[in-house]
C-alpha positions, 0 to 999 in steps of 0.5 A: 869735203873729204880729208885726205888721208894722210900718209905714214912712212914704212916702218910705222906701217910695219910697227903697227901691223907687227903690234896688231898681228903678235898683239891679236895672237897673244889675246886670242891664246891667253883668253883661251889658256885663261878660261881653260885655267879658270875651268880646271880650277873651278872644277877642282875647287868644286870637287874638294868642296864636295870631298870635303862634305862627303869625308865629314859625313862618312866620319860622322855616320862611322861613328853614330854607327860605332855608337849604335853597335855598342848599344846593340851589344848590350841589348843583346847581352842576355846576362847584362839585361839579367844581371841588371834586372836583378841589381834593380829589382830584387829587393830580397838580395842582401848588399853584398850580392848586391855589389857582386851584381854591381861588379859584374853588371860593370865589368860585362859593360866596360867589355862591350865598350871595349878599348873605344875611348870615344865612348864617353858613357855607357848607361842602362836604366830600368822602365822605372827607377834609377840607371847604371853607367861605366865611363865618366861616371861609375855608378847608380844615378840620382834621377829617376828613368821617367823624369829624364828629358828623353824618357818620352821621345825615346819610348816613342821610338819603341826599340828604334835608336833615338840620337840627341845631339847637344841638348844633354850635358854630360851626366850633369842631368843623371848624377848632380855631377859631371862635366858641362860639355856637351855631348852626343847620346843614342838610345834603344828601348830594350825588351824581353822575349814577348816584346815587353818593353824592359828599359833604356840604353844610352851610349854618350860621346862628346860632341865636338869629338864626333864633329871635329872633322866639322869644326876644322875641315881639312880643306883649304877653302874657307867653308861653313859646315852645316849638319841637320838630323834626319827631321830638318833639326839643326845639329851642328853647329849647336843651337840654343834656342833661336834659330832665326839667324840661322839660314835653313839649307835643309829645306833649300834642298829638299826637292833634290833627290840626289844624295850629294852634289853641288848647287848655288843658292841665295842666302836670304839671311846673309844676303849672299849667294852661295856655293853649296856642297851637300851629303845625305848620310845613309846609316845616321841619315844626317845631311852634311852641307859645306857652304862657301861664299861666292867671293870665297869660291872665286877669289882664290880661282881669280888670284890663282889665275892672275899670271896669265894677264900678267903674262901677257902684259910682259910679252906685249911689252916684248912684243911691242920691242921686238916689233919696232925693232924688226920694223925699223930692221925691214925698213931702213934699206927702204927708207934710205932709197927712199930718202937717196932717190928723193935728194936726187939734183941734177949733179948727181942723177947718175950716183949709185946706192950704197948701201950693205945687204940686209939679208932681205932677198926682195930689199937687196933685189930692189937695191941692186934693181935701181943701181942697175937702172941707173946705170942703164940711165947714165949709159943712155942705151935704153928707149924709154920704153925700157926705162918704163919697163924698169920702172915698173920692175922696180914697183914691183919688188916693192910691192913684194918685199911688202909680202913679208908682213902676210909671211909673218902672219902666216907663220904665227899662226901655224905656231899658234894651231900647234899650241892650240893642239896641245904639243906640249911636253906631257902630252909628248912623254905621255905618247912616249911612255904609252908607246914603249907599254905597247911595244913591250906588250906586243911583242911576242918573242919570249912568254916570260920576263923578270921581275924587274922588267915587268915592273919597269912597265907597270911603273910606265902604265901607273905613271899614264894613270897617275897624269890621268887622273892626278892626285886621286890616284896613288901608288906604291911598290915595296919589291925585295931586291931578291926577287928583281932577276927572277922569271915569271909569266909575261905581263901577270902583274901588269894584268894584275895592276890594270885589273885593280885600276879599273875596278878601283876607279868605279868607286870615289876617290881617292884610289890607291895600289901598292905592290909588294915582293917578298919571300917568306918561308922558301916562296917568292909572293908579289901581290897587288892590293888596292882599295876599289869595291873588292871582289863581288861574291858571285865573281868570287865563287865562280872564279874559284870553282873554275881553278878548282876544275883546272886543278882537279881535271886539267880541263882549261875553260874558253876565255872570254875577252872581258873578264877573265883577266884573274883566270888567265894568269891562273892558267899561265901559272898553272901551264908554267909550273903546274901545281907548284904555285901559289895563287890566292885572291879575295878582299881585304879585311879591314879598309876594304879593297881587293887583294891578289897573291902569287907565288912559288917556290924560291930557289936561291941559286935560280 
């Protein structure tokens, strides 16, 4: 036997529909908001783990590379090695001679140390006897070469350099003295003329100054740093004797022939798996690995991401408010017909509805409906066929005003697309700002423009690229306020900037520009400066010998629409002001990066 179902008044019908329509839509968009949240921090917290690894690993090989030179330096010092050879060897000088040799073999090598304190201990030793160093330590030492603990393995090598990191105290094995910290040392065999093999060179720097970026990485994750040499040694963190307890990430990634990136893997020692972020070294051939626990990597994700839910939790109970509310608003007019027309004696068949306007177009139609019936009723004018046709009209405005229900639904949903569109204010001041640059980039009344225009939509243009791509760009303008109302060619730094901003980008984060305005000397310079790849030499030489034609012939090249953006305003400038101007480009010397003058004459009342 069947149940029947049992019957719900209207305004649960509605509380229920609202709540389960606003309820649907609000999961559906916060499962969306939330996983496109949880992908941008995944993404983020990613990419600053392998940052992190890369930053570690070019500090450490600028270093072993800074180490390295000043070995070479000595090497290929003829009048050290001479000098040397003579303070060593020559048994016939007498012990003043001696000291001149002593005196002048320190000074040339506290020279090629040179203010680089880092450089703890700078030593040179013979194939056979007692060494010399300037650092820590000033002096002949105790040991003899070939009882030193490196003497075989750096022989090997036969001129190639030979690092050891750790395994030496500093000068405690040389002298009987010195500290007990430990330190990094580089040796190269050195040679004469006819590659007979002469001594050692050893340059020492402390350890944990060469790994410092290691021991306290500049990252907010909670990561492990793991550095191995190019053999699989582990180096850092230090190990005594037993490795066992130390997970082997090295070979876990030896069949990876990127030379960085990420991957998980499962740590068989500490029974966990793990996010790893590695880095091959191209000078030292180190391998830098930061790990990081799961639980680490996703519970600052999952804590950064616990709004959300929270979110919701409050607008389902706002929703769950506003939706008895509009439930019982709809229904009231309903329920007290209903209740009116249920309470209906036969004293009182002919009594009207009374009942205010709800504002609800079908309710107030229905009201007015049933009191026109009634009085249709109590006037006995209409046939029952009338009656029944009234009757029916009635049903049907009920089964209208149900309508409102699918009309709300309809509506949430066009709000939802819109939000799923990504409408939101970024985006919309993004379009505002693209918008104005084209404007200002089409338009072609006038070939020049200030100073201070130009750079109102260049800051336009940098902001785009600034929520592009975050916080791996920056800028800077440094523009004297001399220069704000001077003419200069359209568009000249604008082009300038998107040429630094497309080339900076090619390389790694983090990219910067700075534009600077100034005048020196009677010109007015505005340069833009970034710190991308700089400028390849081919490029260089043939942009250079084109403006050498443009200025010896007055011949001007065809432009080809990519790759000519240097050569296009050289020729604006040299079209605006012939050869009164002032163009210069070429890297920068020091942090790498491009660099772009121009300039001209300043004339104070212009």
């Amino acid at each position: 036997m069947f149940r029947r179902k049992e019957k719900k008044n209207l305004q649960t019908l509605l509380f229920y529909r609202f709540l389960s329509v606003t309820g649907a839509l609000l999961l559906i968009i916060s499962v969306i908001v939330y996983m496109i949240q949880y992908s941008e921090l995944y993404k983020n917290m990613a990419n600053d783990i392998l940052r992190t690894s890369v930053s570690i690993g070019d500090t450490v090989d600028l270093q072993i590379s800074q180490m390295d030179t000043v070995c070479l330096n000595v090497i290929n010092s003829t009048s050290v090695k001479e000098t040397f050879k003579r303070w060593s060897q020559d048994e016939d000088i007498t012990p003043y001679e001696r000291v001149i040799y002593q005196n002048t073999l320190s000074d040339a090598l506290v020279s090629i140390r040179g203010v680089d304190t880092s450089i703890r201990q700078l030593n040179i030793y013979p194939l056979e006897g007692a060494g010399y160093g300037i650092g820590n330590y000033y002096g002949r030492f105790t040991a003899e070469t070939e009882t030193l603990p490196w003497y075989q393995s750096a022989k090997e090598k036969d001129g190639y350099r030979y690092i050891t990191t750790g395994t030496n105290r500093l000068l405690s094995s040389y002298s009987g003295t010195g500290s007990d910290r430990l330190c990094v040392s580089l040796y190269r065999m050195y040679f004469d003329n006819y590659r007979n093999p002469l001594g050692f060179v050893e340059v020492q720097k402390y350890y944990d100054e060469l790994f410092a970026d290691a021991i306290s990485p500049l990252t907010a994750a909670d990561m492990d740093i793991t550095v191995y040499d190019s053999d699989g040694v582990q180096i850092y963190p230090y190990l005594e004797e037993d490795t066992s307890d130390s997970f082997d990430y090295y070979s876990a990634l030896s069949d990876i022939s990127s030379e960085s990136g990420n991957i998980r893997l499962y740590n068989n020692v500490e029974n966990q798996r793990e996010y790893i972020a590695f880095s091959r070294l191209d000078y030292s051939g180190f391998t830098v690995v930061g790990s990081i626990r799961n639980i680490d990597f996703f519970l600052p994700i999952l804590k950064s991401l616990m709004w959300i839910p929270l979110l919701a939790i409050s607008l389902f109970a706002v929703c769950y408010f506003v939706s008895r509310f509009l439930s019982r608003r709809i229904a009231y007019p309903l329920t007290e017909m209903h209740q009116f027309l249920a309470r209906k004696d036969s004293g009182s068949e002919f009594q009207l509805i009374h009942l205010d306007d709800s504002d609800v177009l079908e309710i107030d139609s229905l009201r007015d409906s049933l009191n026109t019936f009634i009085e249709a009723k109590k006037a006995a004018t209409e046939s029952l066929l009338v009656m029944k046709e009234q009757e029916i009209q009635a049903q049907m405005l009920a089964l209208q005003a149900q309508m409102n229900p699918h009309f709300l639904y309809n509506s949430l949903n066009t709000i939802s697309a819109m939000a799923e569109e990504g409408m939101t204010e970024e985006v919309s001041g993004m379009c505002q700002d693209i918008t104005s640059i084209l404007r200002y980039i089409s338009s072609d009344k006038e070939s020049e423009s200030t100073v201070e225009e130009e750079l109102e939509h260049c800051d336009l243009y940098l902001q785009c690229m600034k929520k592009r791509f975050k916080d791996s760009f920056t800028y800077e303008f440094d523009i004297a306020d001399d220069l704000l109302d001077m003419k200069i060619p359209k568009l000249c730094i604008q082009l300038l900037i998107e040429n630094a901003v497309k080339f900076t980008s090619k390389t790694a984060p983090p990219w910067h520009v700075r534009i600077e305005g100034y005048i020196d000397a009677g010109q007015w310079l505005i340069s833009v400066k970034d710190n991308g790849p700089g400028f390849d030499p081919e490029v260089d030489r043939r942009l250079r010998a084109q403006m050498d034609e443009i200025l010896k012939y007055s011949k001007l090249p065809s432009l080809e629409l990519d790759g000519m953006g240097i050569l296009n305003i050289f020729i604006r400038f040299y079209l605006l002001f012939g050869k009164a101007f002032l163009f210069q480009f070429g890297n920068l010397p020091d942090k790498g990066g491009a660099f772009v003058i121009v300039g001209g004459r300043f004339h104070e009342e212009d």
